[in-house]
N, C-alpha and C positions, 0 to 999 in steps of 0.2 A: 504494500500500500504506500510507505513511503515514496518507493522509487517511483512508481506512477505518478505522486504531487510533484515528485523534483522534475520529470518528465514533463508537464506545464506548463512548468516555468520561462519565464524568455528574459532577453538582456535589453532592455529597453536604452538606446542611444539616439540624443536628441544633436540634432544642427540646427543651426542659424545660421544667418549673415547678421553682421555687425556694422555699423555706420562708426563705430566709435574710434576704429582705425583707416576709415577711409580706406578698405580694401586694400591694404597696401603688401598682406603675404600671404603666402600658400593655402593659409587655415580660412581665407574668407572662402573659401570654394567649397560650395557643396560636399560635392565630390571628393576634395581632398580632403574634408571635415571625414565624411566617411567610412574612407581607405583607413585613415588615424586611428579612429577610435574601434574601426573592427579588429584593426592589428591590436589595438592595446587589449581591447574584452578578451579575444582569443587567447591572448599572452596568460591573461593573467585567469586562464581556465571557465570564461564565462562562454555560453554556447546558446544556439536558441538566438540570436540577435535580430530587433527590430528596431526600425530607422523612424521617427518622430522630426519633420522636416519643417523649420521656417524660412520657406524659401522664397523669397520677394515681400516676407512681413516684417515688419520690424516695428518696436516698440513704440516708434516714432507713427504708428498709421495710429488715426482718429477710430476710436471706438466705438462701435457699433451699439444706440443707444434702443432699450425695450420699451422706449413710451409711445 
C-alpha cells in the first residue's frame, strides 16, 4: 500500500519569466528554466516530474477583477 501512494506522487517544477533582470541570461528561457530544474529533480532522486509554466504572465499583468 505504501508503494502505491509513493507511486502518485509527482515532482511539481514551476517556470517563469522574470522582468526583474531584463532577460539578460540563460534562466529567462523557458526552456532552459526546464532542462535546469529537471537535471536538478532527477539528481537529487525526484521522479514523476510536472512542468507548472508562467509563460508571457508576469506579476506585472493587471488582475482579473470578480465584480
Amino acid at each position: 500500500m505504501t508503494q502505491q501512494l509513493h507511486d502518485n506522487r509527482i515532482t511539481a517544477l514551476y517556470c517563469r519569466l522574470s522582468r526583474d533582470n531584463g532577460y539578460a541570461d540563460d534562466s529567462c528561457s523557458i526552456d532552459s528554466q526546464k532542462s535546469m530544474l529537471k537535471e536538478y529533480a532527477l539528481n537529487q532522486g525526484f521522479d514523476h516530474c510536472e512542468f507548472f509554466v508562467d509563460d508571457g504572465y508576469s506579476g506585472s499583468n493587471p488582475v482579473c477583477s470578480m465584480s
